[in-house]
Backbone bond lengths (Angstrom), bond angles and torsions (degrees), N, CA, C in turn:
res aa  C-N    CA-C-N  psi(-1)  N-CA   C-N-CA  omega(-1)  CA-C   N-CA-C  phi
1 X - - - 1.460 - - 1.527 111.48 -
2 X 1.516 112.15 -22.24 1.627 101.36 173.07 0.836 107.57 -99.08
3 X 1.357 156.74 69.11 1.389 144.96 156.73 1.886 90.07 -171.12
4 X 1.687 126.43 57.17 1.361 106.87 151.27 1.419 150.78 -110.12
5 X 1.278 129.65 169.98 1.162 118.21 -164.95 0.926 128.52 -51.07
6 X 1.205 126.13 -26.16 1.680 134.73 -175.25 1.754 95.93 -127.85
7 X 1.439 123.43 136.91 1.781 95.89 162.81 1.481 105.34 -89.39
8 X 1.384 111.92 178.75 1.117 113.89 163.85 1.290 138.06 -80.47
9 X 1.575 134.19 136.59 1.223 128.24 -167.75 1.493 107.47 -110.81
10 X 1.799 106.82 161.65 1.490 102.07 167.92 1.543 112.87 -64.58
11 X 1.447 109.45 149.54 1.505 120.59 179.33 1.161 114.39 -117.52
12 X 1.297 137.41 161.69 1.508 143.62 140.47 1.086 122.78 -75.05
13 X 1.167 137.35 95.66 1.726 140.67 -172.13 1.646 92.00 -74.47
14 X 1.011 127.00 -67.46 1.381 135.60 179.34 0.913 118.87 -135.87
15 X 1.417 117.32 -176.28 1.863 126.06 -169.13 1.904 91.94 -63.21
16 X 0.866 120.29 114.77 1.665 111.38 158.26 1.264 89.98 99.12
17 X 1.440 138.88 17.00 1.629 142.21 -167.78 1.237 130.97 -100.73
18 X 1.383 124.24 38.36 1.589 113.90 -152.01 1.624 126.70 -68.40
19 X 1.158 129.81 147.06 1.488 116.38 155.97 1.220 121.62 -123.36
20 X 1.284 136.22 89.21 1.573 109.50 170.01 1.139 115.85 -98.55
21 X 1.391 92.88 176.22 1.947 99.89 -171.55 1.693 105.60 -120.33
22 X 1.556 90.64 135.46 1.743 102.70 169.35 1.466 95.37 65.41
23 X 1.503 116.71 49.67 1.694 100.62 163.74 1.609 96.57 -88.16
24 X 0.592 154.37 -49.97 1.155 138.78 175.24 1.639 135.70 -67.37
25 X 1.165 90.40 95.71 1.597 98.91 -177.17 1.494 128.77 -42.95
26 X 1.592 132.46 137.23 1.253 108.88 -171.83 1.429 138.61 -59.43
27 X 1.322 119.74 -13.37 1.554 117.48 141.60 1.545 124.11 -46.19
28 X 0.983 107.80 -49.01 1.354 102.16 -174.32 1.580 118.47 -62.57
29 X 1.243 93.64 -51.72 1.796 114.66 150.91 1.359 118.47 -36.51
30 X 0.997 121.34 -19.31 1.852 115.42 -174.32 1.859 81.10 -112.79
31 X 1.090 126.37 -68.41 1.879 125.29 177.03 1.678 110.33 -27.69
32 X 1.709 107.42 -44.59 1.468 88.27 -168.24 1.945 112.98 -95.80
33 X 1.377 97.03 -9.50 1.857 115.88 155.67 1.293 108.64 -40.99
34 X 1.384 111.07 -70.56 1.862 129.41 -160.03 1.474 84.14 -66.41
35 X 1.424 124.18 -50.12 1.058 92.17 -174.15 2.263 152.21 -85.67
36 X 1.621 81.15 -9.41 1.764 102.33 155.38 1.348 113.82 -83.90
37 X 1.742 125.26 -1.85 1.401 98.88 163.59 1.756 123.85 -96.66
38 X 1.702 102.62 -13.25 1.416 92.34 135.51 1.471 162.38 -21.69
39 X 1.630 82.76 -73.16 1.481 121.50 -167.27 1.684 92.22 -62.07
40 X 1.336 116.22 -40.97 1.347 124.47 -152.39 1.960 107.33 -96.50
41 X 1.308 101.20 -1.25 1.339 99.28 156.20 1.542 140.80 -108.87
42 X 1.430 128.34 124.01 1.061 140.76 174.78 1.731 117.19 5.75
43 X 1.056 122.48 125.20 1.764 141.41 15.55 1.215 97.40 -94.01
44 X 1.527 117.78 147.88 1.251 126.05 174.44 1.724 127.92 65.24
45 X 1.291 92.63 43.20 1.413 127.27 -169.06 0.981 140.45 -134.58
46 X 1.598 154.49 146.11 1.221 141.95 -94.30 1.569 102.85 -92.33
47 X 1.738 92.03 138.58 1.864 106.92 -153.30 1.546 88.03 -130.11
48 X 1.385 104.47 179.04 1.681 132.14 166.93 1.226 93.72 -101.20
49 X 1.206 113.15 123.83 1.732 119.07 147.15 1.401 114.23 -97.24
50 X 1.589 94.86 139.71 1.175 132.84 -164.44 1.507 110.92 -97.83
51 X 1.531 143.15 113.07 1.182 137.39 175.45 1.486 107.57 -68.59
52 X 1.244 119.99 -178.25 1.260 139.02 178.33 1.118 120.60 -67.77
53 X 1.795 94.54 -50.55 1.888 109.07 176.77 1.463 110.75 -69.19
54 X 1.378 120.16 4.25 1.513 122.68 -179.01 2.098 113.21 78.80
55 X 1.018 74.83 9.70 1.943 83.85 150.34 1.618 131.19 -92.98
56 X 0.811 93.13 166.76 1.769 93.03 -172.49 1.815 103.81 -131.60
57 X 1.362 88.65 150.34 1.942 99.14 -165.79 1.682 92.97 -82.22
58 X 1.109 120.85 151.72 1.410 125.58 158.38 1.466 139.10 -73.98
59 X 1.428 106.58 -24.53 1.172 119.39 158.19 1.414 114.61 -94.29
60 X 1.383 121.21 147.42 1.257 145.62 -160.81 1.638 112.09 -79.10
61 X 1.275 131.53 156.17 1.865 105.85 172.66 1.764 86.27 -137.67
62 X 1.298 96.94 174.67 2.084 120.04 157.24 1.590 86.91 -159.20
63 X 0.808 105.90 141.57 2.011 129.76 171.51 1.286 101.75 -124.76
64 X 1.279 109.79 130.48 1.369 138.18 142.14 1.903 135.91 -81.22
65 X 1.182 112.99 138.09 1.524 117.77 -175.12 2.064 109.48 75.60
66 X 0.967 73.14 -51.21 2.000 70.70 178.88 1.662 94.19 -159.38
67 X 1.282 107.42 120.03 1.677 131.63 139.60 1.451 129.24 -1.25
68 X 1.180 126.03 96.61 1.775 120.04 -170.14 1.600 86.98 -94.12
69 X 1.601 124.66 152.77 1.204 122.24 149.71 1.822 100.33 -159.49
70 X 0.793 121.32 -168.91 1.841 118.36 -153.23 1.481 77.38 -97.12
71 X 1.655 111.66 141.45 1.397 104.96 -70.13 1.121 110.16 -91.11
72 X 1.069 158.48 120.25 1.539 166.24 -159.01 1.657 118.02 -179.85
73 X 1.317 111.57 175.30 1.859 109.50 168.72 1.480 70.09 -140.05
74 X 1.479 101.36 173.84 1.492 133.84 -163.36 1.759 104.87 -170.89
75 X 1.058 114.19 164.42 1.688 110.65 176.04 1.607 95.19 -128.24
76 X 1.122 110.72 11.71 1.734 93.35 144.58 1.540 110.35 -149.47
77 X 1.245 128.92 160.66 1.610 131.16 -177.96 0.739 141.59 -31.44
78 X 1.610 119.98 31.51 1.470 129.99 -140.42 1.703 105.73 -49.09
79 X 1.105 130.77 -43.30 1.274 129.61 168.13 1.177 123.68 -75.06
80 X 1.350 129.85 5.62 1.597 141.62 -165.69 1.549 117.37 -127.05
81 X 0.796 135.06 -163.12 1.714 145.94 148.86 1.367 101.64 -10.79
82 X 1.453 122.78 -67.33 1.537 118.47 -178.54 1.771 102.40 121.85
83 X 1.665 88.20 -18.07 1.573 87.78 175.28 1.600 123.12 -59.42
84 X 1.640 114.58 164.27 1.591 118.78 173.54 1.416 107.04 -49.06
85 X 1.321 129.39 132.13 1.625 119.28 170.18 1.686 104.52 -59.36
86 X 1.179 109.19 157.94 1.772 112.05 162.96 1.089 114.52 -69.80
87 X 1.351 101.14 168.18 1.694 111.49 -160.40 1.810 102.01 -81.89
88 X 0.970 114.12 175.84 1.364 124.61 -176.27 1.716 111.35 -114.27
89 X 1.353 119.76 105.34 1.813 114.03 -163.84 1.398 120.57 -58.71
90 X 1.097 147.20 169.43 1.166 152.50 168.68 1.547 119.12 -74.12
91 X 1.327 101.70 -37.30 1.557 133.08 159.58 1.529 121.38 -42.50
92 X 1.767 104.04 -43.98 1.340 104.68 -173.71 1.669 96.25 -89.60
93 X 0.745 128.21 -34.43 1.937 130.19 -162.33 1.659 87.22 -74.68
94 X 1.430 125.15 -50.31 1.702 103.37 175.63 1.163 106.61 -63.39
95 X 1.776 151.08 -26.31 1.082 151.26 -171.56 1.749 97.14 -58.19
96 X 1.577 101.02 -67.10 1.718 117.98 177.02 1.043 91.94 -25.11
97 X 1.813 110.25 -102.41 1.813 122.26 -172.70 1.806 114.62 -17.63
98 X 1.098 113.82 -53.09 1.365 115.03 175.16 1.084 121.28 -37.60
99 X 1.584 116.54 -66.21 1.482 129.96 179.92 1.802 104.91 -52.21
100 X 1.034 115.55 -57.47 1.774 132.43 -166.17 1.833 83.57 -55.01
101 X 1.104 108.05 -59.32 2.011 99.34 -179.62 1.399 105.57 -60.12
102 X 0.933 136.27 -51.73 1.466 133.62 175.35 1.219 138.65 -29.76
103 X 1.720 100.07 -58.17 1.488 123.49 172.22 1.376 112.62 -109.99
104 X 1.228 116.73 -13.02 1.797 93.66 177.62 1.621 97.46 -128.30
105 X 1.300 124.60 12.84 1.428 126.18 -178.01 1.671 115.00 45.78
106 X 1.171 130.12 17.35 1.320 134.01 149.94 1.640 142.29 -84.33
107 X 1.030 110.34 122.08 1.896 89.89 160.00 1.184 133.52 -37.59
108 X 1.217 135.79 159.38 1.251 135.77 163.60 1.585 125.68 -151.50
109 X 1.425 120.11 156.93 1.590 111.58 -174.85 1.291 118.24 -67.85
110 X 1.844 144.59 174.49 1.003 115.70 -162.83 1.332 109.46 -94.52
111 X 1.351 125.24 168.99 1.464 136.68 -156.56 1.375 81.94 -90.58
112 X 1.440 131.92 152.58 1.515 150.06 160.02 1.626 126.79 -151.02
113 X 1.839 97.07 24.26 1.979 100.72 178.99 1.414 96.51 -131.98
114 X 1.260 138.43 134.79 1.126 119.77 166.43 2.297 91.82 -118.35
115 X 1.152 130.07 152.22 1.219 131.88 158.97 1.522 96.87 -120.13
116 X 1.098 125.48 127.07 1.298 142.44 171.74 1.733 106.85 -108.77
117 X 1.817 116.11 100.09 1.426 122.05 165.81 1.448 123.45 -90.99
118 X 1.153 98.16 126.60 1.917 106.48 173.76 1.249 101.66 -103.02
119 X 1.651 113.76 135.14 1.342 125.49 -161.29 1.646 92.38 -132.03
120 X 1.177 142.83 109.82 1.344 145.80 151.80 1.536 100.77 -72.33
121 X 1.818 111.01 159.03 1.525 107.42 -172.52 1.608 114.08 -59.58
122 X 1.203 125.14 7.86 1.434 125.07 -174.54 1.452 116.58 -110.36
123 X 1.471 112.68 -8.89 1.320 130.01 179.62 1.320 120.01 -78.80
124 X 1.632 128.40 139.44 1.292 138.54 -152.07 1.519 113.69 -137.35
125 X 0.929 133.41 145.15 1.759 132.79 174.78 1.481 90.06 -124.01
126 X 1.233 117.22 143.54 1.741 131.40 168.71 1.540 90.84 -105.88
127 X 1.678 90.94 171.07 1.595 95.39 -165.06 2.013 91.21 -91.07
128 X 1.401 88.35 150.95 1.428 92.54 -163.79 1.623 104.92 -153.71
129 X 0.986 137.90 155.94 1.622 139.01 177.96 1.338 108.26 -104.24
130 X 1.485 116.07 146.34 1.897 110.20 171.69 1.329 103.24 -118.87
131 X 1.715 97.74 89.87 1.493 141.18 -178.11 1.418 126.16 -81.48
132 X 1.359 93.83 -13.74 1.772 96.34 -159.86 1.906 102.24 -93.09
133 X 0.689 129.26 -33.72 1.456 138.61 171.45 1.471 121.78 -30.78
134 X 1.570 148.80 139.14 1.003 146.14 168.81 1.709 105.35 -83.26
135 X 1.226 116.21 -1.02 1.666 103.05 -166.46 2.042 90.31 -122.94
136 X 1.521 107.34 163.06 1.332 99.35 171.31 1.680 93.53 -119.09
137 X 1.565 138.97 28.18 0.961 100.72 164.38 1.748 135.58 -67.14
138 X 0.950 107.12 -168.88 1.923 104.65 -165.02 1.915 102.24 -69.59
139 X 1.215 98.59 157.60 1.528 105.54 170.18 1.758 91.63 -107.06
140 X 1.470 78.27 144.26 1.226 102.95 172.68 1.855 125.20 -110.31
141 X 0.927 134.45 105.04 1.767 137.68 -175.17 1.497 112.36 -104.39
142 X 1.054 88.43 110.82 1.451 93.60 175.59 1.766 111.14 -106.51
143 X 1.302 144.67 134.35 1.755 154.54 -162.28 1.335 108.97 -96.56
144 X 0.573 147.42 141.09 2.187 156.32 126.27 1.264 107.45 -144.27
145 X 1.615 87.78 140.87 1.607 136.29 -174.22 1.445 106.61 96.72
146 X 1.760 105.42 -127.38 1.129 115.82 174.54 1.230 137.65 -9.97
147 X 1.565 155.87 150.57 1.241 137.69 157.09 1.551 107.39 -82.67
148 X 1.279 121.62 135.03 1.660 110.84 165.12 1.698 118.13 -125.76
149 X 1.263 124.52 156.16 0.993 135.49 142.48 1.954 140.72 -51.89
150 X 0.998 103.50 107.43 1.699 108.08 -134.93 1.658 84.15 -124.32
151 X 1.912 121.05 98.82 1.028 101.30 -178.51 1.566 98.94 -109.27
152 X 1.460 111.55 149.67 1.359 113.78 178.88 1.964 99.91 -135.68
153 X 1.680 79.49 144.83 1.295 103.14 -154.35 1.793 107.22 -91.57
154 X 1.355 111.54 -143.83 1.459 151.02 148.79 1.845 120.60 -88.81
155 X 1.428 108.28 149.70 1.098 112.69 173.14 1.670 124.58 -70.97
156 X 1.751 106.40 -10.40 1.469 125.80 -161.54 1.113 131.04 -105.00
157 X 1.581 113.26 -25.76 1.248 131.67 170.97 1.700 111.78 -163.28
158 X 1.754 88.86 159.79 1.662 91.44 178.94 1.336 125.14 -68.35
159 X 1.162 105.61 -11.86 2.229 126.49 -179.24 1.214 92.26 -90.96
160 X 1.512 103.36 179.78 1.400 138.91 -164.96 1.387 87.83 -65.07
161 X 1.483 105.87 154.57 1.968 114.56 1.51 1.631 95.70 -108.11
162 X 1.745 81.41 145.07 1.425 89.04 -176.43 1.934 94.56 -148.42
163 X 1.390 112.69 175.55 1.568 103.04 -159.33 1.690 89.50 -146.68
164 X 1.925 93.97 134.32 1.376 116.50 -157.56 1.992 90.00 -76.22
165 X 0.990 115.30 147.46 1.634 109.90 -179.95 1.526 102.22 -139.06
166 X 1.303 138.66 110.66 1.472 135.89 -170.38 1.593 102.52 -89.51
167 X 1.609 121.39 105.72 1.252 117.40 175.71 1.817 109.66 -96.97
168 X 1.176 89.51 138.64 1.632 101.22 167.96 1.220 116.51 -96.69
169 X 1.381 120.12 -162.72 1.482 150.44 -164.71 1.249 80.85 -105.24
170 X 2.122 103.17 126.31 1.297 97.95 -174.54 1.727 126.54 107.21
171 X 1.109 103.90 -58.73 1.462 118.62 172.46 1.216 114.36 -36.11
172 X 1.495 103.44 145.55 1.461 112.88 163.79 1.695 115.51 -139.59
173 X 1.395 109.95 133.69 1.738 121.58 -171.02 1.245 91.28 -131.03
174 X 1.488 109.86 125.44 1.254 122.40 162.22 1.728 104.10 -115.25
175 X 1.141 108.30 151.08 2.221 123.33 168.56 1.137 99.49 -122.32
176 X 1.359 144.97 165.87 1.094 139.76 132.18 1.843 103.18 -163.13
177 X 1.226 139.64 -145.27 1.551 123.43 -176.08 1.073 137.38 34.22
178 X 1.438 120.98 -134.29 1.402 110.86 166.70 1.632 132.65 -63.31
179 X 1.815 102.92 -11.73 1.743 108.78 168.97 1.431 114.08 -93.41
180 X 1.802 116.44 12.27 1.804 106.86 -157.61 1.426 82.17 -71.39
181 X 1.570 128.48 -24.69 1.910 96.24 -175.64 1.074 110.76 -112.39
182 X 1.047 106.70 25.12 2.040 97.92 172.40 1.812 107.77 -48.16
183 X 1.770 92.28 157.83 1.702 105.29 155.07 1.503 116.95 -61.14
184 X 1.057 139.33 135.38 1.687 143.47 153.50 1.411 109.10 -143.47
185 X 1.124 96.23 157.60 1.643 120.56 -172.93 1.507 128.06 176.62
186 X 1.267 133.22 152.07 1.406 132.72 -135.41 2.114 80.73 -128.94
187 X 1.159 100.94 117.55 1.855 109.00 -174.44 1.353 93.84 -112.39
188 X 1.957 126.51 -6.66 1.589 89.21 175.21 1.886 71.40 -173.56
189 X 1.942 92.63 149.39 1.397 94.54 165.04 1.611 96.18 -129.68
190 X 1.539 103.19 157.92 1.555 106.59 -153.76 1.690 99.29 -93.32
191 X 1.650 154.22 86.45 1.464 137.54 -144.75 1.406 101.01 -66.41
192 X 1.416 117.61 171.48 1.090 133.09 166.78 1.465 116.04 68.07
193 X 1.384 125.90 1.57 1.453 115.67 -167.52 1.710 90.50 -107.13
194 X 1.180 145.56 60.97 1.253 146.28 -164.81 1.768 75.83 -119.86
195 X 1.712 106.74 146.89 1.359 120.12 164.22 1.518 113.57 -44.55
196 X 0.862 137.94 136.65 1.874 136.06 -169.31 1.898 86.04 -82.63
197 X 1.001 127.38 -38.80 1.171 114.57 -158.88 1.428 114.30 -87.86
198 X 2.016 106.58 -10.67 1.688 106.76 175.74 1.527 95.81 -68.42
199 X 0.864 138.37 -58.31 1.312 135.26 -178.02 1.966 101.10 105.86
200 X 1.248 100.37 51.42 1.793 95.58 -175.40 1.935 94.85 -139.96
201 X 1.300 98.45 140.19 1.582 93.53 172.65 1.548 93.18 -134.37
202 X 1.483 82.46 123.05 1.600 100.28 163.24 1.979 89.52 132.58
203 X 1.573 115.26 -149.96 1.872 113.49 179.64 1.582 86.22 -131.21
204 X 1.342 106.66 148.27 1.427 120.17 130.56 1.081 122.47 -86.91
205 X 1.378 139.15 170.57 1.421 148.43 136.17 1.238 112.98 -138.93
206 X 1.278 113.38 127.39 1.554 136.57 -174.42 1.355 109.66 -99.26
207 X 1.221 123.82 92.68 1.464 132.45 -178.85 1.467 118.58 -65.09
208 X 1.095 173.39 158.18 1.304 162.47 119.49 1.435 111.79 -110.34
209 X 1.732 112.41 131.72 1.475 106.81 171.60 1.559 84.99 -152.98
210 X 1.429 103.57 -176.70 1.720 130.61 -160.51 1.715 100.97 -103.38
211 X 0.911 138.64 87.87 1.145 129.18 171.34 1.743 134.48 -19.15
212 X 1.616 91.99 -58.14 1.550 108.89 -178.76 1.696 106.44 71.26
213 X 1.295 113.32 19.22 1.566 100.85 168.97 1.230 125.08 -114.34
């Protein structure tokens, strides 16, 4: 992966679709590590979510600022410990804003959700919309470790057409506009291709969106 023929460039997945690659430098990459292994320890720290129908997600979560659970927010774990969720940094919402100037050259209100997913090589995302929110500004995803397969859809259905996007360690995907409700979902993460030097096995993904509540 370091030495290829072409590098990779930012893309337009869709209208409002960004991808770039390696915005985050590997410092930053080791800063925003240290900082989900925090986030991701007890109370109110990294759980199985549980669907409604009594299934369970494969990838792992910890939320920051307000509580995600199928489908609702809450400001404490309602599905977890029960504890207050952790706070949401000031640090990460300029991180958000940053990205949203980057790739869609706009302002935006401040970020206050973070969902943080841990994906071991057996872990799966179904295609799904991020519906629950009162605000439509853009979500922001930021990648480390693993490489994954990151498919993003349509606003209309969970099928085609939708376009395979390989995110790395590093990465940054922003939606927001006419893609803030598309389908997306992660159908495969690739093991072992995590930077040797982040020192993480398995993916994060650092979600950020605007609450609006």
């Amino acid at each position: 992966m370091d030495a290829e023929l072409f590098p990779r460039a930012r893309t337009e997945i869709a209208p409002g679709a960004v991808h770039v690659p390696d915005w985050l430098d590997p410092d930053r990459q080791r800063a925003l590590l240290t900082a989900c292994r925090e986030w991701a320890r007890p109370p109110a720290g990294l759980r199985t979510v549980r669907t409604p129908g009594g299934g369970t997600m494969t990838a792992r979560q910890v939320c920051l600022g307000w509580h995600w659970y199928p489908y609702a927010y809450s400001r404490t774990t309602a599905d977890g410990d029960g504890t207050p969720v952790k706070p949401f940094p000031a640090w990460l919402d300029e991180l958000g804003r940053r990205a949203v100037a980057d790739t869609l050259g706009a302002p935006t209100a401040s970020y206050d959700i973070a969902l943080i997913n841990f994906y071991d090589a057996d872990a799966r995302m179904g295609m799904h919309r991020d519906s629950d929110e009162n605000s439509q500004a853009p979500v922001v995803s930021l990648s480390l470790g693993d490489t994954c397969v990151f498919r993003f859809g349509n606003t209309e259905t969970r099928t085609k057409p939708y376009t395979d996007v390989e995110l790395r360690s590093g990465d940054l995907f922003v939606f927001g506009g006419a893609s803030r409700l598309a389908y997306h979902g992660v159908p495969r993460v690739h093991e072992g291709t995590a930077p040797g030097a982040l020192g993480l096995k398995g993916r994060l993904n650092v979600t950020l969106r605007v609450s609006g509540f």
